[in-house]
N, C-alpha and C positions, 0 to 999 in steps of 0.2 A: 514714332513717326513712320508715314509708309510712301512710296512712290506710288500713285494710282493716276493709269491712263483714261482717259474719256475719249470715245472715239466720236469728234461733234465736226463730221463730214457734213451733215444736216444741220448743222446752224443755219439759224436764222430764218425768220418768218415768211420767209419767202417759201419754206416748205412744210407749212402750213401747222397741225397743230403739233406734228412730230420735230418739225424745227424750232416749234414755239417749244417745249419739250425742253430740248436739248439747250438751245438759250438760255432760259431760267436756270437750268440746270448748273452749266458750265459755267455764267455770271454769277451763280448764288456761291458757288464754292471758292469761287478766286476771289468775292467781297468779304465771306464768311467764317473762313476756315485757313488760318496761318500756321495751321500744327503740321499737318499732311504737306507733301507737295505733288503738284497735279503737271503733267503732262496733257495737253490741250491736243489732237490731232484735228487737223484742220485742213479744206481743199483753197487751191488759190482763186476761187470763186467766195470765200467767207474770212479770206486768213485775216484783212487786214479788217473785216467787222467785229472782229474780238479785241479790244482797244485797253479791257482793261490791265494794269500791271502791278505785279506782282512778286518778290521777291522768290516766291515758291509754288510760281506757274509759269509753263514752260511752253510755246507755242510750237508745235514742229509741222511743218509741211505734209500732206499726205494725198497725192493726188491722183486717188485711185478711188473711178466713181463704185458708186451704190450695186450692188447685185450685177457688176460685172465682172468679164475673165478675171482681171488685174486684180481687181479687188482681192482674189484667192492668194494670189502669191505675195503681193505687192504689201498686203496688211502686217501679214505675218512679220515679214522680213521687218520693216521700218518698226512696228513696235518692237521685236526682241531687242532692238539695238539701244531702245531704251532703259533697260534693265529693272521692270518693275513690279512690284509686290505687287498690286488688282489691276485689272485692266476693268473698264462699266462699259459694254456695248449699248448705247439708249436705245436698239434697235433689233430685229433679229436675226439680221445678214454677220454673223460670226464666222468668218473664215472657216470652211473645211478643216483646216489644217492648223488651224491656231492650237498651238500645245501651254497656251499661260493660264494663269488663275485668272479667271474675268467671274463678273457678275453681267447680266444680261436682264434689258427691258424687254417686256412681252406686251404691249398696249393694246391688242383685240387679238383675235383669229377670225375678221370678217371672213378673208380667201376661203375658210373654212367652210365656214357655214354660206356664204354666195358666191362657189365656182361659176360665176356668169361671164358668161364669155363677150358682153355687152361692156362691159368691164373692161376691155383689152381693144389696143390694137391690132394686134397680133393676129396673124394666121390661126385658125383652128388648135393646128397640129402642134406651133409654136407655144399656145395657149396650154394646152395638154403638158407639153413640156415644163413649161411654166411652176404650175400647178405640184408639180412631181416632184421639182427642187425646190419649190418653194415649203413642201411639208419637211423633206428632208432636213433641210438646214434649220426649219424649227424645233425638228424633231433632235438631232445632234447638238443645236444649241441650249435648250433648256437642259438633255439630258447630262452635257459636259460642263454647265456651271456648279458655279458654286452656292448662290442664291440667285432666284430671280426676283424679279421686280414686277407689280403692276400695277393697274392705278385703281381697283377697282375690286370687291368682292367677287361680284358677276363673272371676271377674266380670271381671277385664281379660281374661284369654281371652274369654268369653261376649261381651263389650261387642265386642271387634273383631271376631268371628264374625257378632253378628246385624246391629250398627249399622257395621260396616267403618270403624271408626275405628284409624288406623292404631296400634301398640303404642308408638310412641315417646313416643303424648301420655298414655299413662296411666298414672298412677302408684299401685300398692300402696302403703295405709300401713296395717298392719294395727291395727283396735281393742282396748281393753283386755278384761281377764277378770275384774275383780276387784269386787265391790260396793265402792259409796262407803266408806272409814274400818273396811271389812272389818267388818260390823257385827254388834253381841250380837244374841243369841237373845232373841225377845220378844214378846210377845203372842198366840198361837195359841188360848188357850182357846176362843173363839168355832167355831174351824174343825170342832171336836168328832171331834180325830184320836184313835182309842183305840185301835189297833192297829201293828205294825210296817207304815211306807207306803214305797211307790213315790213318785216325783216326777218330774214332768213340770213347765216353766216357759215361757210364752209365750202366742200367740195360738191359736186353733181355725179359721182359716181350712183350706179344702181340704186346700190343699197341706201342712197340719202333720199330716195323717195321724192324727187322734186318733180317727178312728171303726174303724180298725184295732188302734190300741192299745186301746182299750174292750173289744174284741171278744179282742183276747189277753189282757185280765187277767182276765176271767173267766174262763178255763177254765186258768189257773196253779193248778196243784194244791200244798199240797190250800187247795180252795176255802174263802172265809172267812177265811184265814190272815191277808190284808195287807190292808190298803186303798191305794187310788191316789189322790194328791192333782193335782190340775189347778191351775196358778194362773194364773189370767191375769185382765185385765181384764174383767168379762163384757156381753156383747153378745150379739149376736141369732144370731154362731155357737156361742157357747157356750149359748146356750139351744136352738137346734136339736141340738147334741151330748147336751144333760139330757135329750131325749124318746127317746135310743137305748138308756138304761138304766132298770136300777128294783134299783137297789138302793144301801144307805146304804153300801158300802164304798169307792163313789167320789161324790170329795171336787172340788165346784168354790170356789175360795176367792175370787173378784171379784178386786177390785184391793186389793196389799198395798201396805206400807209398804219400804222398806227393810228396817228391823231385822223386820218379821214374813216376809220371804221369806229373809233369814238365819237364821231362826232354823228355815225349813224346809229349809234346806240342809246347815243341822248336824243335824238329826236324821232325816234321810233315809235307806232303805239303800240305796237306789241310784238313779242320774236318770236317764229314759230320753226318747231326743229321737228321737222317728221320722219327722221332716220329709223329705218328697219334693225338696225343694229349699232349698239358704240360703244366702245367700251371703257368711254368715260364721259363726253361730250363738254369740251370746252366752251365752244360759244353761247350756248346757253347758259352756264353760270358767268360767263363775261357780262351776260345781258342782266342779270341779276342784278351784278356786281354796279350795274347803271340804272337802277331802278327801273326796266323793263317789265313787264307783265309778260309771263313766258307759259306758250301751248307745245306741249311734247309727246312724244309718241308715248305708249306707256310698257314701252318694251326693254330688254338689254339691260344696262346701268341705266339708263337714266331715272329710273325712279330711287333706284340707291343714293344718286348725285345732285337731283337736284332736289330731293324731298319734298314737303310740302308749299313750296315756290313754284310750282308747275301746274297748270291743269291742263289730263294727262286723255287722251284719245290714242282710240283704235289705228295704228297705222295704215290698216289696212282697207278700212271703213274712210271712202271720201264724205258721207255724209254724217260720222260722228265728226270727222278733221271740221267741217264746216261748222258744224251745232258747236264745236267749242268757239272756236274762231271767233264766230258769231256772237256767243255768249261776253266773250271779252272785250268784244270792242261795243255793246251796248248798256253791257252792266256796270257802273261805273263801283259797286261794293266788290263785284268778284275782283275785279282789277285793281282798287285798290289793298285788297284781303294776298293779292298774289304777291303783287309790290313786297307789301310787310314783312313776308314768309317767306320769300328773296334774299331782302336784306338781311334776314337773319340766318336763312341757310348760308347764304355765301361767306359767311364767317370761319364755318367750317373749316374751308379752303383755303392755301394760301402758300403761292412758291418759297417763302421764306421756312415755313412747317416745312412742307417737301424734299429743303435741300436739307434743313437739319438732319430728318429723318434719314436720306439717304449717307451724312456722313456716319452715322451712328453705325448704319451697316455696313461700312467700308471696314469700320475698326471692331467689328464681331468677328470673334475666332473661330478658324474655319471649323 
């Protein structure tokens, strides 16, 4: 039996696919796994969202945010006190100074590969700083685990490319596809959808490419016909994306609930995910997981992930993003041939797989 920490400061869907991540995560080991006992850290912004219990899960306070000062000291300290055989970072902010056994997630190196400063609020100079710690601590975290983790070929390639870590110590365990309890359709009135829509699901950063997609949905003919629904959290990139259009047929919907982004997955006619980079891309195989017809970029993971359940365009090409577009919302063979090859790829997947796998590696001798 071994004592193993989780550090799930990022619980919770509200921080999108890394707190979807860590939820499955932490939920799958404390339904699953009675051998081990887990120490949960948790901030007083998620403590009382981890509900479930457990004779051999242990919740402890931790209330030192993400990539701050406190974070350095304040980690260290409250895990040693716990006394524990692994610690799992699901993330790659590992304390400076943390001297325990941990295993650590590595889920992309976008910062890597799009130091865009578009990206940031921050001062230039701030920005630059940024950047410098941000390698650093990737570069100290991977190189002072014990295993790491990723969800993806792509990222275990990418990780011993940039950071030359060698491949023996990294371990693929690919993540789920499926919303929680597969959830009803429910609540949308608000969103004021009155048309047949597109769907897109995630973040507006740079690298998600939405100001290309903007730009190809307007001119899908004939204009008027659909609207495009955007869902994501919204912030201050989706509010710089709301000043590149003017018109009501695209839809920004803030942050949903569960059952209200199921309910736009089932009535979707098609999901289109034009990310320049991902190093694994969950809402796409969610849309799958809902018999969606799904158009993706053909770059990153995604062609590892969602296999042949996608037809795959040029990211970079508005008028290949449109020819597919196009192609699936008037071919009704292509769209249902994508359906098919969905439903069977997203088998593949599945947080229950995910958390087995990663007990398996908790209990691997170092």
């Amino acid at each position: 039996m071994m004592k193993i920490g989780i550090d799930a400061r990022l619980y919770g869907t509200k921080h999108r696919g890394l707190g979807r991540y860590v939820k499955h995560l932490v939920d799958g080991l404390a339904l699953t796994d009675s051998h081990n006992q887990y120490v949960i850290f948790l901030t007083s912004d998620n403590f009382d969202e981890f509900t479930i219990q457990s004779p051999n899960v242990k919740k402890v306070l931790l209330n030192a945010r993400w990539y701050s000062f406190k974070e350095q000291y304040l980690v260290q300290w409250i895990i040693k006190k716990e006394n524990l055989d692994l610690m799992h970072f699901p993330h790659f902010n590992v304390p400076f100074n943390f001297t325990g056994r941990y295993i650590v997630t590595i889920h992309d190196l976008i910062i890597d590969h799009f130091p865009d400063s578009r990206a940031t609020t921050l001062p230039h100079w701030q920005y630059r700083l940024k950047l410098f710690l941000y390698k650093g601590m990737v570069r100290r975290a991977v190189k002072r685990a014990v295993t790491i983790i990723v969800p993806s070929e792509f990222v275990r390639q990418d990780l011993a490319n940039i950071y030359h870590v060698p491949l023996a110590k990294i371990v693929k365990i690919h993540e789920g596809g499926d919303l929680e309890n597969n959830q009803p359709a429910t609540g949308l009135d608000r969103l004021k959808i009155s048309k047949p829509f597109l769907l897109y699901v995630g973040a507006a950063y740079p690298h998600k490419n939405l100001e290309r997609l903007v730009k190809v949905f307007q001119k899908i003919e004939p204009v008027g016909r659909y609207q495009l629904v955007l869902a994501g959290l919204e912030d201050i990139f989706y509010r710089r994306l709301a000043t590149s259009f003017k018109t009501d047929d695209i839809i920004l919907t803030g942050y949903l609930s569960d059952a209200e982004l199921a309910a736009l997955y089932q009535r979707a006619l098609i999901f289109i995910f034009p990310s320049l980079y991902e190093g694994f891309g969950l809402p796409p195989l969610e849309a799958q997981a809902y018999g969606l017809p799904v158009v993706a970029a053909d770059c990153s993971a995604l062609p590892e992930v969602l296999g042949r359940g996608a037809l795959y365009f040029n990211p970079e090409s508005e008028a290949e993003m449109a020819e597919k577009i196009k192609l699936v919302l008037e071919d009704q063979k292509v769209r249902q041939d994508l359906i098919c090859q969905g439903q069977i790829n997203r088998q593949r997947f599945s947080w229950q797989k995910m958390v087995l796998e990663t007990i398996k590696l908790y209990q691997e001798p170092e």
